[in-house]
Steps between C-alpha positions, in 0.01 A plus 500: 500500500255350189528146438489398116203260432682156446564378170429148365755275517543353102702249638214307706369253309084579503242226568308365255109435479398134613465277176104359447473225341353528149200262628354806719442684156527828457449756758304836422654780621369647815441830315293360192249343688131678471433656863269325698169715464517441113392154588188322386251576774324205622151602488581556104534175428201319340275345706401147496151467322586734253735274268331417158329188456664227282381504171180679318212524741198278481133560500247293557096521397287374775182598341377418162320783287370554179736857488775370661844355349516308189565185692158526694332617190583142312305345797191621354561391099458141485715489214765578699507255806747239557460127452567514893213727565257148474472193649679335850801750639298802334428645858875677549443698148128630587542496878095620512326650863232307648246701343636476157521069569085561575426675248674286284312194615203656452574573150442084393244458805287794349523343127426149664178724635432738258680476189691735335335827677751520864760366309408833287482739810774421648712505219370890420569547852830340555682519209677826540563445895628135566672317223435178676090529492547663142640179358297228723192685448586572064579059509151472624315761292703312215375159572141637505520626165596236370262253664247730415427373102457118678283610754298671210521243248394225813249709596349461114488163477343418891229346348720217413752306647786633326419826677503397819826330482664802367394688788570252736872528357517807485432572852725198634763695311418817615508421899795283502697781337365741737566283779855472429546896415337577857743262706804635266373854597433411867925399512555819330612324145396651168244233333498468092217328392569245232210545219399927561552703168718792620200759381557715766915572534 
């Protein structure tokens, strides 16, 4: 004998789905979710070190040359250095090696000595290498021009008294201006001499 599949009974009340609160938000269907090996893989993600820097990057000129950026290249035309490139707090904008503070000193020792001829040499040898010996060493070759018309006009009269006192003056003026220039280069501090004609920018 076949037994008929039973039929629903329409007169059962059916049970209804649970009611979520509206705080739960929506819920996605199970069906509409992206299968699982769609996912991000992990090892795609971007690693750590490799996020951009914050804001435009920066460069910085260790070295001074002749060739090298316009900043750096202002260093070597008097014309252009700061009012803070002289006198006491002058080291942090020249920051000079030991060998450019020596040679630097020896820039006023050697005119103290010789005149205006190391003053000269080191100048021709300097000036398109280290900024800092350029400029001490162009102060110095300044003052010598300059002092050079006394020296030649006391050196006329040294028969007679008036002579001798101008070179006396002369040369009192001469080493306590080098003195000073030699300690300011010794601390590393660009030196202007008070009375050198700029002849030589």
């Amino acid at each position: 004998m076949t037994q008929n599949p039973q039929q629903p009974d329409d007169s059962q009340p059916r049970p209804m789905p649970p009611d979520y609160p509206a705080a739960s938000g929506p819920q996605q269907p199970y069906g509409s979710q992206p299968p699982y090996g769609s996912q991000t893989p992990y090892g795609s993600q971007q690693p750590y070190g490799s996020q951009p820097p914050y804001g435009p990057p920066q460069s910085y000129s260790v070295s001074h040359s002749a060739n090298g950026p316009a900043a750096d290249r202002a260093l070597f035309n008097s014309q252009l250095l700061p009012p803070q490139a002289f006198g006491t707090g002058s080291e942090g904008f020249w920051q000079p090696s030991p060998s450019d503070r020596s040679a630097a000193v020896w820039t006023h020792i050697g005119s103290i000595l010789l005149g205006w001829l190391l003053p000269l040499i080191l100048f021709l040898v300097k000036k398109d290498e280290s900024p800092y010996v350029r400029e001490h060493a162009r102060q110095s070759l300044n003052f010598e021009l300059t002092l050079f018309p006394i020296f030649f006009i006391g050196s006329i009269f040294t028969l007679t008294g008036v002579g001798l006192l101008i070179l006396l003056a002369a040369a009192i003026v001469d080493i306590i201006f080098h003195v000073n220039g030699a300690i300011a280069a010794n601390r590393g501090q660009g030196y202007r001499i008070p009375l050198a004609i700029s002849m030589i920018k």
